[in-house]
C-alpha positions in Angstrom: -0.5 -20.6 13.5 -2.6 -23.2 11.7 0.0 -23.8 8.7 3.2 -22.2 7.6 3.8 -19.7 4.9 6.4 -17.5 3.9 7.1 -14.3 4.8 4.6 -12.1 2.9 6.6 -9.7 0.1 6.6 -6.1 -0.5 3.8 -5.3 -2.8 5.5 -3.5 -6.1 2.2 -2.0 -7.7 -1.2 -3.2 -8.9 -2.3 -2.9 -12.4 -5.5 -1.3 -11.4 -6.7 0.7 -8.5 -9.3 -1.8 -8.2 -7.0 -4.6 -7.4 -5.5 -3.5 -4.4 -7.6 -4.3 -1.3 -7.1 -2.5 2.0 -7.7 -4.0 5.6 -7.0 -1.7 9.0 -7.0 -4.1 11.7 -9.2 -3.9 15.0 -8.3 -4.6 18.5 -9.3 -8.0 18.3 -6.7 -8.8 15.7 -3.8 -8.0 17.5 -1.9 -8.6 21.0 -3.1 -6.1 23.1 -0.6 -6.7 26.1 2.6 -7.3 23.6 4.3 -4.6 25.0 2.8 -4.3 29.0 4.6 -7.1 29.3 7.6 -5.7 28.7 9.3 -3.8 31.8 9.1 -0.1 31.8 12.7 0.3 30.4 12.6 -1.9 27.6 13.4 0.2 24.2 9.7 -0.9 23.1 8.3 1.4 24.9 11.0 4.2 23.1 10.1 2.9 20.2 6.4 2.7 20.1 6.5 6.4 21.7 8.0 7.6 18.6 6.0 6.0 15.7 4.1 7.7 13.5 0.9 7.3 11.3 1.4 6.0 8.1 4.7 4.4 8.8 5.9 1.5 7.1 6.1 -1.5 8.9 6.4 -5.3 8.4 5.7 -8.9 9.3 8.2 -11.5 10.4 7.4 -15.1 12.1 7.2 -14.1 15.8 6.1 -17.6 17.7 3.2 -18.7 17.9 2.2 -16.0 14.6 3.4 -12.7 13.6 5.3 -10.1 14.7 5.2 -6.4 13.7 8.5 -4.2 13.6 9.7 -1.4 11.5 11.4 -2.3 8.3 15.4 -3.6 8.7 14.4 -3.5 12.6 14.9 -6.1 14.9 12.9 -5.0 17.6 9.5 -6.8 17.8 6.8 -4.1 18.2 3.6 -5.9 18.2 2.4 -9.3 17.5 -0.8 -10.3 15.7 -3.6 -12.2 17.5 -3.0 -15.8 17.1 -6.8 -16.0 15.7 -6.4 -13.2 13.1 -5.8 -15.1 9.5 -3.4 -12.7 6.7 -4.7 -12.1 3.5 -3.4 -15.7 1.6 -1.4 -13.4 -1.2 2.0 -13.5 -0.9 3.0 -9.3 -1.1 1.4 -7.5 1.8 1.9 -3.4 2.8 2.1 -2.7 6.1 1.6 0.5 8.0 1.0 2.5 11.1 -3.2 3.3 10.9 -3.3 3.9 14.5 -1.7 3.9 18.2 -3.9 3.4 20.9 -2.8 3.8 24.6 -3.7 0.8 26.9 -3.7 0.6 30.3 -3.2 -2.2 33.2 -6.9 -2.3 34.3 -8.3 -2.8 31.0 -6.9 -6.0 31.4 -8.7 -9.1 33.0 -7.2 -9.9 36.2 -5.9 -13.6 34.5 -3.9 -11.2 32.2 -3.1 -8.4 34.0 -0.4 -10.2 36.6 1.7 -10.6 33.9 1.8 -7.2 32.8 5.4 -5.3 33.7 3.8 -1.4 33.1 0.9 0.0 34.1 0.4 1.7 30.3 1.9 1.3 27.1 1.1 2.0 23.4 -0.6 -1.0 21.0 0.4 -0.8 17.5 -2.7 -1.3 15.1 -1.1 -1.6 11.3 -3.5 -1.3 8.3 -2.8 -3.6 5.0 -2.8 -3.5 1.7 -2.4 -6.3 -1.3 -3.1 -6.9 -4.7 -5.3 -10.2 -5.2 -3.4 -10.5 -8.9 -0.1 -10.3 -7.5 0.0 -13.5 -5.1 2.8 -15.1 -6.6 4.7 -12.6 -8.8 
């Protein structure tokens, strides 16, 4: 992570429709081995098997960027790719857009010796924030 900021904020409501702006991230923007490198029994795996679309989530500082985990969770259920850049407003909405199933030898070999399951789910969130509401 370039430069520290804050943990983003709930986002209340935007004064216009127009104001809100929406982003569903790609496969690029995220971890995609987060949770294959977690062993087969770790509750991730639970946990990710029983998400759903549409479900809230948020963002905490997870070294070296952000972490993804359901709201008053502890458990770390994704990570962002160290590359991807959040909106610079200070309220962001996260949810679940969509849950992809990954599997060992989709991975390059470099990556794939560190992986601990041979499949697991990857968590792609969607966002939402309102450009006028950076700082209320």
């Amino acid at each position: 992570m370039s430069e520290k900021m804050g943990i983003p904020k709930s986002l209340s409501k935007c004064h216009s429709g127009l104001e809100r702006k929406y982003q569903t991230l790609s496969l690029a923007d995220v971890d995609l081995s987060f949770a294959g490198r977690k062993p087969v029994d770790d509750p991730i795996h639970a946990q990710l098997n029983h998400l759903s679309i549409g479900q809230p989530l948020e963002i905490f500082p997870l070294e070296p960027g952000w972490g993804l985990r359901l709201p008053g969770e502890t458990l770390p259920l994704g990570r962002l790719a160290s590359k991807y850049a959040l909106p610079t407003t200070g309220k962001i909405e996260l949810r679940v857009d969509s849950i992809i199933r990954r599997y060992r030898d989709q991975s390059k070999p470099e990556f794939a010796k560190r992986l601990k399951s041979e499949h697991w789910y990857v968590l792609l969130p969607s966002l939402s924030w309102c450009e006028s509401a950076a700082d209320d």
